[in-house]
N, C-alpha and C positions, 0 to 999 in steps of 0.2 A: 581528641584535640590536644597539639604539644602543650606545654607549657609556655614555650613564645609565642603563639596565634590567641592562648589566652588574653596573653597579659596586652597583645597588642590590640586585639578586639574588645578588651576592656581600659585601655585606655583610649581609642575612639567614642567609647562611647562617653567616658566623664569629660571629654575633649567637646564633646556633639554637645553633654548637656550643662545648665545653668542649675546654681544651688535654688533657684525653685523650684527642679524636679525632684529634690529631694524626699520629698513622699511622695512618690510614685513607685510603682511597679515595672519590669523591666519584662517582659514575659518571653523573652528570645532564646532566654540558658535555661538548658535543660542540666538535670542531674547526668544523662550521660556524657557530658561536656565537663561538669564538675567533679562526678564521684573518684576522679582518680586524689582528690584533696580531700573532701567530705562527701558524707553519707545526707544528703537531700532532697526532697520530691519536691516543691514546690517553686515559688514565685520568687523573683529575686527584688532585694532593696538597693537601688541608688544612693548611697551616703557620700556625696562629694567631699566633707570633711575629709582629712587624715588620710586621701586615697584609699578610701576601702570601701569594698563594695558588701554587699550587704544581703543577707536572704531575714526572713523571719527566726532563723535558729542559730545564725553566725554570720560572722564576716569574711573577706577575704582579701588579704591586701595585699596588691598587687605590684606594689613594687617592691615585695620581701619573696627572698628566693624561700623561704617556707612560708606556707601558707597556715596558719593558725584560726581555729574557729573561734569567736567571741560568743556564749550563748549570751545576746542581749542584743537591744533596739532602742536603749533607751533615749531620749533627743533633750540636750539640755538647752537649744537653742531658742528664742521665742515664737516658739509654734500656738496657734491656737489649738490644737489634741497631740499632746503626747503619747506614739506607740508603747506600746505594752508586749512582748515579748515572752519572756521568761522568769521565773519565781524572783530573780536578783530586779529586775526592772519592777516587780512588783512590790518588793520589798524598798527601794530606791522612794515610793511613794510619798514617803513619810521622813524623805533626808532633813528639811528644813520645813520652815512656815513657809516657803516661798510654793515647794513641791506639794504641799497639802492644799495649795490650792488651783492646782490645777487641773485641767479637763484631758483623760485618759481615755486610750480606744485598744483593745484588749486586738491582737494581731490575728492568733491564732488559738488553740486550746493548748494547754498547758497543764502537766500532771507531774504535783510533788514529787513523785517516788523518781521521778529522771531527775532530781535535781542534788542538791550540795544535800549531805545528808543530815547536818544543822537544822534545817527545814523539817525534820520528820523525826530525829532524837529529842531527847531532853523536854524541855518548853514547848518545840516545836516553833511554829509562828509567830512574829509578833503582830497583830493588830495593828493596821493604818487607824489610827488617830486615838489620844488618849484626854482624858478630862482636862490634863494641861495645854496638849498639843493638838485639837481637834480637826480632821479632815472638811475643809470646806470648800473640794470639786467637784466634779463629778466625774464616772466610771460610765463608758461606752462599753458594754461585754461584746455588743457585735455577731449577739448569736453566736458566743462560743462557751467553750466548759475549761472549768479550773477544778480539776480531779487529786484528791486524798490530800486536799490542807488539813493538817495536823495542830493543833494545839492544843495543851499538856499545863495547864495554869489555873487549877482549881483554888489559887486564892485571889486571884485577879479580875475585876472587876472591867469590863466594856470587852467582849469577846466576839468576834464574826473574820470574816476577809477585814471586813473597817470596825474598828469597834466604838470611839465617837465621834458621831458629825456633829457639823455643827446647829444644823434644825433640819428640819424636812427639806429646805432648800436644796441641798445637793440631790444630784440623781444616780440611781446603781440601776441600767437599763440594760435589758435584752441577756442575762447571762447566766449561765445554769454552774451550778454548784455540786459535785458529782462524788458521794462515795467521803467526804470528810467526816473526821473525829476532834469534834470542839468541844474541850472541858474547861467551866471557867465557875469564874463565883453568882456576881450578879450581872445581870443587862447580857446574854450571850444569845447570839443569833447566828443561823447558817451564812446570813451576807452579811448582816448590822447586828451590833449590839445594841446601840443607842442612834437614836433619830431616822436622819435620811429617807428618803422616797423612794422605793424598790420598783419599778416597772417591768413588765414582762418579763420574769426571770423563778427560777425555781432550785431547791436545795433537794435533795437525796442522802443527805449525810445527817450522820448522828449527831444532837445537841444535847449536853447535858450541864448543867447548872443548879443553880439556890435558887434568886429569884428573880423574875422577869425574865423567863427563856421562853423563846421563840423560834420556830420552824424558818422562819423568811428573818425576824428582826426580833430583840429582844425586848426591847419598848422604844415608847413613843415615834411611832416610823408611817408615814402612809403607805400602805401595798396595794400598787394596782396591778391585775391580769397575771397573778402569780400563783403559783402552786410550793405545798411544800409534801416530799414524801418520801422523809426521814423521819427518824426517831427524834422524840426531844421528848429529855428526860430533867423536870426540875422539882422546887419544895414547895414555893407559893408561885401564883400570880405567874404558869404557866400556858401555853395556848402553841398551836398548828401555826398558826401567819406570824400574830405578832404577842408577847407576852403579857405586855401590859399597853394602857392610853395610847393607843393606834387607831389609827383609820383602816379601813379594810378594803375594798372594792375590788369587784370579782376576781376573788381570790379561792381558792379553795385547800385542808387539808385531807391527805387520804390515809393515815395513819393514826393510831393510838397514841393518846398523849400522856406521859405519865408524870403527874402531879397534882398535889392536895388542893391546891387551888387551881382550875382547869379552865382556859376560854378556846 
């Protein structure tokens, strides 16, 4: 397909649609239609803003004689679930109080080692929510995986993808945790360090901490229909699901846990 048949078949169609398509799916463009711009296999996004059209891994805007990939989805309009895209939209989480409390839905799977390499040096990760700033959304994973989050903060206390919610009220559903390395002090978990309600979802990645580490969360968390089976290495008031004052329900770990005090 030229470049004029694109740009003209893609403005038909933001011509055809209304900004309530905007979460939608576009299923008509193929990557062989696209890859002369970018490299992608799947579903494409409708983003009426800003003329740009949108897949899950970038943009494409079509009234720019270069086309430029944006890896992000992130939607700062008033949507009831904000898309979740790429490690930058996930880190985006935690911009304000306003962002922390909002209800996210994970796109597709997404693995650190493809990202800015800030994410996987130094510190590594920052944690969505801290004892000042506490995350109180919730997290749609969607049945997808977030593969080799890295963090590197063994004096820092609330450690996971979130590290504090603000009670059991928020939910982290349906989303696996794949192949991460979380070092932190107290309260570290493969999803949560502190609180939250982990639903159907399971970690495979290394935890290591002092006290209160956790496989799934690192205290006081409810976990239902989850598994953990990674490592998780701490000094007290260690455990497989959750470290310390959790609820547990059918949950199971399949690993060796290693610390002096063991649940």
């Amino acid at each position: 397909m030229s470049k004029l048949k694109l740009i003209i078949a893609l403005a038909a169609i933001i011509l055809f649609c209304s900004t309530a398509f905007s979460a939608s799916y576009l299923k008509g463009v193929s990557s062989s239609d696209l890859n002369q711009f970018f490299d992608y296999n799947g579903p494409v996004w409708l983003e009426p803003r800003n003329n740009s059209f949108w897949t899950p891994t970038g943009s494409l805007d079509w009234n720019s004689e270069k086309y430029d990939v944006v890896a992000d989805c992130f939607d700062w309009d008033n949507i009831s679930i904000h898309p979740i895209c790429s490690c930058d939209d996930l880190n985006t989480m935690d911009f304000n109080s306003s962002t922390l409390g909002w209800t996210y839905q994970l796109q597709n799977n997404i693995d650190f080692a493809d990202c800015a390499s800030s994410y996987t040096d130094g510190n590594g990760w920052m944690p969505v929510g801290t004892s000042a700033a506490r995350f109180a959304g919730n997290f749609l994973g969607n049945n997808k995986k977030i593969k080799n989050l890295y963090v590197n903060r063994p004096v820092t206390d609330y450690v996971g993808l979130f590290g504090y919610i603000t009670s059991t009220a928020p939910d982290i559903n349906d989303l696996g945790m794949i192949d991460s390395n979380l070092i932190g002090n107290d309260y570290v978990g493969g999803i949560t360090g502190r609180n939250g309600t982990v639903n159907n979802s399971y970690n495979t990645g290394t935890i290591t901490g002092r006290n209160y580490i956790g496989g799934i969360n690192g205290a006081a968390g409810i976990i239902n229909n989850s598994y953990n089976a990674g490592t998780v290495n701490g000094s007290n008031t260690t455990g497989g699901i959750n470290g310390s004052r959790g609820t547990v329900n059918n949950s199971y770990n399949t690993v060796t846990v290693n610390g002096a005090s063991q649940k």
